[in-house]
C-alpha positions as CSV (number, residue, x, y, z in Angstrom):
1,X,-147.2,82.8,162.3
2,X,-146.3,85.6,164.6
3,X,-148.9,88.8,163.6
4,X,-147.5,92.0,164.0
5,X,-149.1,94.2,161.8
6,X,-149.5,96.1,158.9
7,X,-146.9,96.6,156.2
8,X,-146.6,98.4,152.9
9,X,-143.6,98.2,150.5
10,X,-140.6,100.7,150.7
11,X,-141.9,102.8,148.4
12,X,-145.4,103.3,150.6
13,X,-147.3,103.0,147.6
14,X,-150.2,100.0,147.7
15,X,-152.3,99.0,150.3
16,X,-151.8,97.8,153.8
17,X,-150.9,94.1,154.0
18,X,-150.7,91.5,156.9
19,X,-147.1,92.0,158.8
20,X,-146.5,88.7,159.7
21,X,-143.1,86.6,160.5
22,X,-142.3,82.5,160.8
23,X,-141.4,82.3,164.3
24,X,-137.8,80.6,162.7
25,X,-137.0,83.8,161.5
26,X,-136.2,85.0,165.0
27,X,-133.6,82.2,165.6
28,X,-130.9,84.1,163.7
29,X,-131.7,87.0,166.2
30,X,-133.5,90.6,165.7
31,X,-132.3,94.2,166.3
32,X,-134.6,97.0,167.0
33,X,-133.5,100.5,167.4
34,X,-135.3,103.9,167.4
35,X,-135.3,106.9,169.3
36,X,-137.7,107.5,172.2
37,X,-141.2,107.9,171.3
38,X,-140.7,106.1,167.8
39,X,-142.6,103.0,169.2
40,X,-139.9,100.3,169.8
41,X,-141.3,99.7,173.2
42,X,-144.5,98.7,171.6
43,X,-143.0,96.5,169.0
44,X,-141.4,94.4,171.3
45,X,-144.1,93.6,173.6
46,X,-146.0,92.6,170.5
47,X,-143.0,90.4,169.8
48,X,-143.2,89.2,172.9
49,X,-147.1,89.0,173.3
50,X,-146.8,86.8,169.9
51,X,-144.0,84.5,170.8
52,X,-146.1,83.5,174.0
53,X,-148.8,83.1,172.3
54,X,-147.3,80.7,170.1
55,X,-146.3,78.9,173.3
56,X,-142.6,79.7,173.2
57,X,-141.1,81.0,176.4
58,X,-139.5,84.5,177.3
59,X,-136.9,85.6,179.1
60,X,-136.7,89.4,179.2
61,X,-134.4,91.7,180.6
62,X,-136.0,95.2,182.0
63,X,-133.5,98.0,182.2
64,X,-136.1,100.8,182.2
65,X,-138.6,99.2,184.7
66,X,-141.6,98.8,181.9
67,X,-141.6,95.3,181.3
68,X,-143.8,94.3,184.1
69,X,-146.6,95.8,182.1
70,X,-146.8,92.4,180.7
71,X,-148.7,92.2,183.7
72,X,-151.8,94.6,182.6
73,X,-153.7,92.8,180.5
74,X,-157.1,93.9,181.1
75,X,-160.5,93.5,179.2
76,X,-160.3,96.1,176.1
77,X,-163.4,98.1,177.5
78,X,-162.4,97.8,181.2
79,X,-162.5,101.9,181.9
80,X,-161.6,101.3,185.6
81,X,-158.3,99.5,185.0
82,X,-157.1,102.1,182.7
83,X,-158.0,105.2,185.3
84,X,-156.1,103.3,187.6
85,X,-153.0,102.3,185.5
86,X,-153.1,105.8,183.0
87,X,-149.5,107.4,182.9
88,X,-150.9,110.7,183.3
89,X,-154.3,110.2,184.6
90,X,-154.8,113.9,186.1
91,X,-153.9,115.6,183.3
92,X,-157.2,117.2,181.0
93,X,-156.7,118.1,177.5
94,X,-156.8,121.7,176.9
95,X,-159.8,121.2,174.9
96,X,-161.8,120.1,178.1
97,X,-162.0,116.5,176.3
98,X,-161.6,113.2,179.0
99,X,-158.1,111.9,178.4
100,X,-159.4,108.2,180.5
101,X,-162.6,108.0,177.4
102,X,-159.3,108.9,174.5
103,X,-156.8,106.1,176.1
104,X,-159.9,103.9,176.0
105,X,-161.2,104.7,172.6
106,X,-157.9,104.2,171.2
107,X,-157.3,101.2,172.7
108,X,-160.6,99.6,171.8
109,X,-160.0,101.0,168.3
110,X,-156.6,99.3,168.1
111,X,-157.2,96.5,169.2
112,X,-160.5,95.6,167.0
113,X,-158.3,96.4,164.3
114,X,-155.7,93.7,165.1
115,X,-159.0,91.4,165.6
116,X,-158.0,90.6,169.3
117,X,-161.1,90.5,171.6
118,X,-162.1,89.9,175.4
119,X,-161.7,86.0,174.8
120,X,-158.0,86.3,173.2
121,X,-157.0,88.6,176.2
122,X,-158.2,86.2,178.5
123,X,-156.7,83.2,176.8
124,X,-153.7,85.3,176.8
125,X,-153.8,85.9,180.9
126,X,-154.8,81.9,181.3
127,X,-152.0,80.6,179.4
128,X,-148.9,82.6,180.5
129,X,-146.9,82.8,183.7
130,X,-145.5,86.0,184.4
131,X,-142.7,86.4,186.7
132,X,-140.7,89.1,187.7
133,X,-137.2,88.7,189.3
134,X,-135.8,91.2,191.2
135,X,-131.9,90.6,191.9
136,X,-130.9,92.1,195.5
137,X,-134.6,93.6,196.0
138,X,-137.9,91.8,197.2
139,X,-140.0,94.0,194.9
140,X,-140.4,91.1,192.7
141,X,-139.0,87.6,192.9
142,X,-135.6,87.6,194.6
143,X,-132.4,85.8,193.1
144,X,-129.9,84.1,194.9
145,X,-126.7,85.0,192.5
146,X,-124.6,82.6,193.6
147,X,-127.0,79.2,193.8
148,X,-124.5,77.6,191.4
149,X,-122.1,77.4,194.7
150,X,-124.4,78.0,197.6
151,X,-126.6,75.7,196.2
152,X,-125.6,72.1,194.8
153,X,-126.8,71.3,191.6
154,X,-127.9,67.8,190.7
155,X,-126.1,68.4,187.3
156,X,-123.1,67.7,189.1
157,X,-124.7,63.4,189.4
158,X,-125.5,63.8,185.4
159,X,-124.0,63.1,182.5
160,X,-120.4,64.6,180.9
161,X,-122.4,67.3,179.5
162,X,-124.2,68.2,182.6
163,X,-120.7,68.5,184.5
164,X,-120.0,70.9,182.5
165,X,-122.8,73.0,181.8
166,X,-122.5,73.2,186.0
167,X,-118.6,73.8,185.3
168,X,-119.9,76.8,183.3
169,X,-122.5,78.3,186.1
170,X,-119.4,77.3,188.9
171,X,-116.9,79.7,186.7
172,X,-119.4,82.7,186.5
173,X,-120.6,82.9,190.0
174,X,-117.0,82.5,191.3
175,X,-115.7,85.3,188.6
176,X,-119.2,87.9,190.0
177,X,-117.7,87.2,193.9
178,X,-114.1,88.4,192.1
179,X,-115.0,91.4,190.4
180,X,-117.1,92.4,193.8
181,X,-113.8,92.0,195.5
182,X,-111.7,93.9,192.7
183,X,-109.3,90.8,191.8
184,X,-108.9,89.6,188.8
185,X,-112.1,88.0,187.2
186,X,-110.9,86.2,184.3
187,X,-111.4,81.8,184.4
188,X,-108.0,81.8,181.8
189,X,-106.1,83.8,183.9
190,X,-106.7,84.8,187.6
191,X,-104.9,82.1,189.9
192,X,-108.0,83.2,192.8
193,X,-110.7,82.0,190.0
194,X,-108.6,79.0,189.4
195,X,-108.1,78.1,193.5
196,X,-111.6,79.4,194.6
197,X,-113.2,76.8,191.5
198,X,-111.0,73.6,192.0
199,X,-112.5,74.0,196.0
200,X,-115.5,74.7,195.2
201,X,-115.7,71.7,192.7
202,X,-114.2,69.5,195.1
203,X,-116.9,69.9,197.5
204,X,-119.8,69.8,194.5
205,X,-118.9,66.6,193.4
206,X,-118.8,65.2,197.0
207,X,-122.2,66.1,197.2
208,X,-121.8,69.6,199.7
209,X,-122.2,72.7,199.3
210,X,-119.7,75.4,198.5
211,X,-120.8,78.3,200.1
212,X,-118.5,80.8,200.7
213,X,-117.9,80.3,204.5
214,X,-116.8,76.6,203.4
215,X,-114.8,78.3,200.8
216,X,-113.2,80.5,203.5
217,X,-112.5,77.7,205.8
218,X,-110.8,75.8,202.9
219,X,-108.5,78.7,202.4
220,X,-107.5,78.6,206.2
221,X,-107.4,75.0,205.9
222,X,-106.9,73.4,202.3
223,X,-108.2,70.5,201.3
224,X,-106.0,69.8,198.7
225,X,-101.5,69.7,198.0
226,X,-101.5,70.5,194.4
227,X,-103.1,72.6,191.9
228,X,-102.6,71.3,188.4
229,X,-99.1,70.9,188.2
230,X,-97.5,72.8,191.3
231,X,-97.8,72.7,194.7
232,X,-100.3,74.8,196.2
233,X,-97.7,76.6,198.7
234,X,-96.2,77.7,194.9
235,X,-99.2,78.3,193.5
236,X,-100.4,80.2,196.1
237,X,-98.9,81.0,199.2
238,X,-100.5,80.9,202.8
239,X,-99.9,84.6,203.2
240,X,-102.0,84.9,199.7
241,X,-104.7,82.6,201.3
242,X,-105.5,84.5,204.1
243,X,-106.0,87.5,202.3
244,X,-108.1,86.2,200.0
245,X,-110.0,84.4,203.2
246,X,-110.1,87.8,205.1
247,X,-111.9,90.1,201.9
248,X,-114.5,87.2,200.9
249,X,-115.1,87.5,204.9
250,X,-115.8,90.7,204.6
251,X,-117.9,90.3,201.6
252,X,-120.0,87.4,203.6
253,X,-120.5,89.8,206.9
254,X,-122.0,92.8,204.2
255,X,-125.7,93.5,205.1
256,X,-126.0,94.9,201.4
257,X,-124.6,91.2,200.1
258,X,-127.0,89.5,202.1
259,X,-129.9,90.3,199.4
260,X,-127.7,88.6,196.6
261,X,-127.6,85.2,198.6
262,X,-131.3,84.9,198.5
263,X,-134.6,84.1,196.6
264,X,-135.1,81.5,193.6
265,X,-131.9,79.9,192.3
266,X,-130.4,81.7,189.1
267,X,-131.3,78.6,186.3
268,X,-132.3,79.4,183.6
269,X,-134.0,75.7,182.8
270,X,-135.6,76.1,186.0
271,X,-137.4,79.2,185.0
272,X,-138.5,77.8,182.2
273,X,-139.9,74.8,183.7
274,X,-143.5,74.6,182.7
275,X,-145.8,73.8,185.7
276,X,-148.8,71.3,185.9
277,X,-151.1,73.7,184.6
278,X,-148.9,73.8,181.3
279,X,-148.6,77.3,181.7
280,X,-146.0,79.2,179.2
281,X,-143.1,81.1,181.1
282,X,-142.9,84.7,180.4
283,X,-139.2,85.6,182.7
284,X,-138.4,89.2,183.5
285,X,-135.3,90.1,184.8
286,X,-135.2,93.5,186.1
287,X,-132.3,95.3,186.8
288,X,-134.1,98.9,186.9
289,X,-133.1,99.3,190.8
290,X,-129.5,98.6,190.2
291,X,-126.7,101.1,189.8
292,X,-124.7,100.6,186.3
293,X,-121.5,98.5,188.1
294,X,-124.2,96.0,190.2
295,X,-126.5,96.3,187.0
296,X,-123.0,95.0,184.5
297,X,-122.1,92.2,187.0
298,X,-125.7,90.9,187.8
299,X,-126.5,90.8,183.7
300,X,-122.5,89.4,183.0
301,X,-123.8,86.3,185.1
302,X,-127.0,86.2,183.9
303,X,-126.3,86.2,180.6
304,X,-123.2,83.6,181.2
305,X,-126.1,81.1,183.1
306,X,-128.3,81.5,179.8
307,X,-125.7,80.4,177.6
308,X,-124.8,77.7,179.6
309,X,-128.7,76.4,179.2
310,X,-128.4,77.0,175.5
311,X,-125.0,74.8,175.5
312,X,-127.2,72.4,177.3
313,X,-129.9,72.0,174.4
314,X,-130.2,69.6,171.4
315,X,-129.4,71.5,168.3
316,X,-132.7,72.7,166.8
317,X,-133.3,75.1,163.6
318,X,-136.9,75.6,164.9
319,X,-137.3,78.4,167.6
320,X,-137.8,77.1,171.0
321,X,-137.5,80.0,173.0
322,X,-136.9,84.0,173.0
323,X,-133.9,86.2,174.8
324,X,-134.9,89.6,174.6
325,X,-133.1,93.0,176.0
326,X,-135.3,96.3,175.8
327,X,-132.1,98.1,175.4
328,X,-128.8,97.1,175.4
329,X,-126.8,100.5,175.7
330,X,-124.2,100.1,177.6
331,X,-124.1,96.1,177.1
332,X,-121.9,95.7,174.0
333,X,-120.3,99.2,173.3
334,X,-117.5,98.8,170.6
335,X,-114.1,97.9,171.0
336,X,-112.0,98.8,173.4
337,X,-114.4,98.6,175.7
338,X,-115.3,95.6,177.6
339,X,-117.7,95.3,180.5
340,X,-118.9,91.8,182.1
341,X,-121.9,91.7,179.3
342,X,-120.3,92.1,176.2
343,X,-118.1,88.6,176.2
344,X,-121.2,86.4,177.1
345,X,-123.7,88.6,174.8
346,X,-121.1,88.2,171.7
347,X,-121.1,84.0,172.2
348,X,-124.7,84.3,173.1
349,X,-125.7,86.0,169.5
350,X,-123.0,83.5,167.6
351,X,-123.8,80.0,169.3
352,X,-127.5,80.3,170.3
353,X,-128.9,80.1,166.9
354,X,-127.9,76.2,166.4
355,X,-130.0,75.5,169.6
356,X,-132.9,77.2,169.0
357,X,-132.9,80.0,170.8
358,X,-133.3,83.7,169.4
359,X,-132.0,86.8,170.7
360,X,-133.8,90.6,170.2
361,X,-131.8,93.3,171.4
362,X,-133.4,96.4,171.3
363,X,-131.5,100.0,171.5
364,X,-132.2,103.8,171.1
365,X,-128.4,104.2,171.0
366,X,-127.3,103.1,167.8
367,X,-123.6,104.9,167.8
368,X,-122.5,103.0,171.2
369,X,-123.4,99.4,170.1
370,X,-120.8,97.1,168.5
371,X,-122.5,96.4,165.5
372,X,-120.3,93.9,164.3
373,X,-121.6,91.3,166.7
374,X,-125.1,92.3,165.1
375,X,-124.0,92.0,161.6
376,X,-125.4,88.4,161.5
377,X,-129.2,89.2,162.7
378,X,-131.6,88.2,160.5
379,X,-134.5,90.7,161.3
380,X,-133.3,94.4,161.7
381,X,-136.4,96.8,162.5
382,X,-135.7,100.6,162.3
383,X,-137.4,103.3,163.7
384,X,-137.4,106.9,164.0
385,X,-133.6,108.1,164.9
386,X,-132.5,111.6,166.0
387,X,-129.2,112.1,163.6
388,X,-127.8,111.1,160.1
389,X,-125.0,109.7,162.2
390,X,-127.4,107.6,163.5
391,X,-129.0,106.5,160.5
392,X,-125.9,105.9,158.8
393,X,-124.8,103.4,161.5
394,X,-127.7,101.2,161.3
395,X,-127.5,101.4,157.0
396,X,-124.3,100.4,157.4
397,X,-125.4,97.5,160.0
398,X,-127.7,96.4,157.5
399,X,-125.0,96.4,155.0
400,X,-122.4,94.4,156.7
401,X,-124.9,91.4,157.1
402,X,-124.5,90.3,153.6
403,X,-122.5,93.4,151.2
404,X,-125.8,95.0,150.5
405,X,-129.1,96.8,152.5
406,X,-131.4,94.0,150.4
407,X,-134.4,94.4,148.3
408,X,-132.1,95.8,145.0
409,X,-132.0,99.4,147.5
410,X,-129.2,101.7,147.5
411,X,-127.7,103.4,151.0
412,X,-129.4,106.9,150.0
413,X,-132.7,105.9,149.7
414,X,-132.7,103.3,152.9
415,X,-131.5,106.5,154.2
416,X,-134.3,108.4,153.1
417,X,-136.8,106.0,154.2
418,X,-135.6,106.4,157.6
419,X,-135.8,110.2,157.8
420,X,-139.6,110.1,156.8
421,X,-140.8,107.5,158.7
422,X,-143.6,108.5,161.1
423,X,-144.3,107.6,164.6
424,X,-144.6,103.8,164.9
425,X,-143.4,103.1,161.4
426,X,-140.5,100.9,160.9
427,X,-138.5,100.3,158.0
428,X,-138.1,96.3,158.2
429,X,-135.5,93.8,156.9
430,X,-135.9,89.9,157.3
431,X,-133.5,88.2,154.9
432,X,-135.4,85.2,155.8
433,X,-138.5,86.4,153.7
434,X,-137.8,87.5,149.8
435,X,-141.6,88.4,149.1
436,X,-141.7,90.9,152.0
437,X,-138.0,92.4,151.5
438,X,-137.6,95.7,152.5
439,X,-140.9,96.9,154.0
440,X,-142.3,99.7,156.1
441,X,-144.6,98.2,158.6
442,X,-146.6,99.5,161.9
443,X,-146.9,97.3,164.7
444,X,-150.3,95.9,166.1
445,X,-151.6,97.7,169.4
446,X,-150.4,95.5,172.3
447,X,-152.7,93.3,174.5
448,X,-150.8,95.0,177.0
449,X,-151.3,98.4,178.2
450,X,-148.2,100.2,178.3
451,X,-148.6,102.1,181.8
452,X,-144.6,103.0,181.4
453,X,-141.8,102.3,184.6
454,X,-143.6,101.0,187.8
455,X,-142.4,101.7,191.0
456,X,-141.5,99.0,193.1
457,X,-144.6,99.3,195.2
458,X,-146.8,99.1,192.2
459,X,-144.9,96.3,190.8
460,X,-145.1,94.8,194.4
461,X,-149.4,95.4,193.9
462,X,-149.5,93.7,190.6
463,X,-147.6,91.1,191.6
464,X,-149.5,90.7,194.5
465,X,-152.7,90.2,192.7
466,X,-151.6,88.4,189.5
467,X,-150.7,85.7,192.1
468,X,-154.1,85.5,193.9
469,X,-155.8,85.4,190.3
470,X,-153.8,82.8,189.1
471,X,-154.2,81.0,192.0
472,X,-157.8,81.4,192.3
């Protein structure tokens, strides 16, 4: 069992029980929303600090720059590490009291009360593998975007199903170079995607590569007669070609490009690879250092590469592994709009679940998420939110899963629930537990110490020393 907490019923009355969950609850997916400060930073490390306990890999997404505190998991009583890592460590109280002995008591307080000592913080730091990729920056991990074509997979030698899972990854990295050249993105559609794949998969299943200079060259001299049914003069014509050869040249010669085309391959099985030591892969993708355009491509491919490793799974109704996104503003707005996340996300949150693999997504925005494609999750946790309109979103999210809020409750007094929770309080739904119901619960304190967005040299620092210690 995951342990999260403490929960009392809707109604508060009765005393504090264990908040628990069945890691199989999370396979149908969990939402959590709340406005800043309400503590849904805090919930999801301890879903995350739970799942990897429970030896389940994570794969996280870091908009904000915060997830890296994964990273500081220091001894409870360890004053030092806290004056160093403190958010706001020069700051006194007006009172004259030490704010470094408050952040300490409190965290030694909280965490005896969750019953996590030294020894499970240790065991915590000896059996995960943090990592944190940093697409076009060396902060972290570098990612090389477009591996799929720059570098040949050995999918393309495997089985049917391989072919295409690497058919999938082909498509995406040839629809990011599109959309950086503004042409037409779309596999169904853009006669560029269509040319610039059937080259590229001519020369992965030879066994080369397909980087773009060889795609280049194979523009100014084709390979090939035909595509599908038409000759490739018809299809498209020379003068079309060398275009298309002249902007991905200019793409290739870009100094700002060059950090795309480098670093660990983007695959996602690769990631979550265990190494000898049997260590449990904890994956963050950050994205904090990105403008909003690079920020929609980069995630668009990433989460296209993920659901190509889901498609690659046996079906499963056990959880195997956890996809989570600390906010997802931005990511699946409602219709019309449609940015490079939202398609993938969508097939993501409807196909996932029959392999295993569960999905939190995590917002302080409630009004610009499609809540439709959320309809279906199975765990909704609600914090603290800022408006009625707000709060009537998210009722009406948790009435569109199945024609009712649950638990026998009405709209109006879900609605009043949410207007008097407290700081850190969450009014909970998991469908997949009829004894717990509606609940209000209160997250555990997290092994983690939430030190809030690191800049890149910090994260460089930690990184720097997580390595030599899990070397050493």
């Amino acid at each position: 069992m995951l342990r999260l907490g403490r929960r009392l019923p809707i109604t508060g009355d009765g005393d504090l029980e264990a908040f628990e969950l069945a890691p199989s609850n999370l396979v149908t997916h969990a939402v959590v929303t709340g406005m800043t400060g309400s503590g849904k930073t805090g919930l999801i490390f301890v879903l995350v600090e739970e799942a990897l306990r429970s030896d389940l890999p994570v794969l996280m997404v870091d908009i904000k720059g915060d997830l890296a505190n994964l990273l500081l998991t220091f001894d409870v009583d360890d004053r030092a590490a806290i004056e160093r890592w403190h958010s706001d460590e020069s700051a006194a109280h007006s009172d004259g009291r030490d704010p470094i002995a408050d952040a300490l008591e409190a965290r030694t307080l909280g965490l005896d009360r969750a019953g996590i000592t030294n020894a499970d913080i240790a065991a915590f730091r000896e059996r995960v593998r943090v990592r944190v990729l940093t697409p076009g920056s060396n902060a972290g991990e570098p990612v090389h975007l477009l591996s799929s074509l720059e570098r040949r997979s050995p999918l393309w030698d495997g089985a049917p199903q391989d072919i295409e899972v690497a058919r999938n990854a082909l498509a995406s990295a040839v629809s990011l170079v599109l959309r950086l050249l503004g042409r037409d993105p779309d596999p169904a559609s853009s006669r560029e995607h269509v040319l610039l794949c059937v080259l590229a998969e001519r020369r992965l299943r030879e066994g080369q590569s397909a980087d773009l200079s060889s795609l280049i060259a194979d523009l100014d001299a084709p390979p090939i007669t035909r595509v599908g049914a038409m000759s490739l003069e018809r299809f498209f014509a020379k003068k079309e070609r060398n275009a298309l050869a002249a902007a991905l040249n200019a793409l290739v010669a870009s100094p700002s490009f060059a950090s795309w085309r480098e670093g660990v391959a983007l695959d996602v099985r690769q990631w979550f690879a265990r190494e000898s030591d049997g260590r449990t892969p904890a994956v963050i993708v950050s994205v904090a250092h990105l403008d909003e355009n690079e920020r929609a491509l980069v995630l668009g491919l990433l989460f296209e590469e993920l659901r190509a490793y889901v498609l690659s799974l046996p079906g499963a109704n056990t959880l195997r592994a956890l996809f989570v996104i600390d906010e997802v503003y931005g990511m699946l707005p409602p219709h019309p709009a449609n940015p490079p996340t939202k398609r993938p996300l969508i097939a993501l949150m409807k196909q996932s679940r029959a392999f295993g693999v569960g999905i939190v997504l995590a917002t302080q925005n409630p009004m610009d998420v499609d809540y439709r494609a959320l309809s279906n999750a199975g765990l909704w946790c609600i914090g603290r939110l800022l408006t009625d309109a707000d709060r009537e979103r998210v009722v009406d999210g948790l009435a569109n899963a199945d024609g009712g809020v649950g638990d026998g409750a009405s709209k109006k007094s879900v609605h009043d629930v949410l207007k008097r929770l407290g700081k850190r309080w969450f009014l909970v739904r998991n469908v997949h537990d009829a004894a717990q119901g509606l609940c209000v619960a209160q997250p555990r304190h997290t092994i983690s110490w939430l030190r809030g967005p690191l800049t890149r040299s910090e994260l460089r620092a930690l990184l720097d020393g997580h390595i030599k210690s899990s070397d050493g």
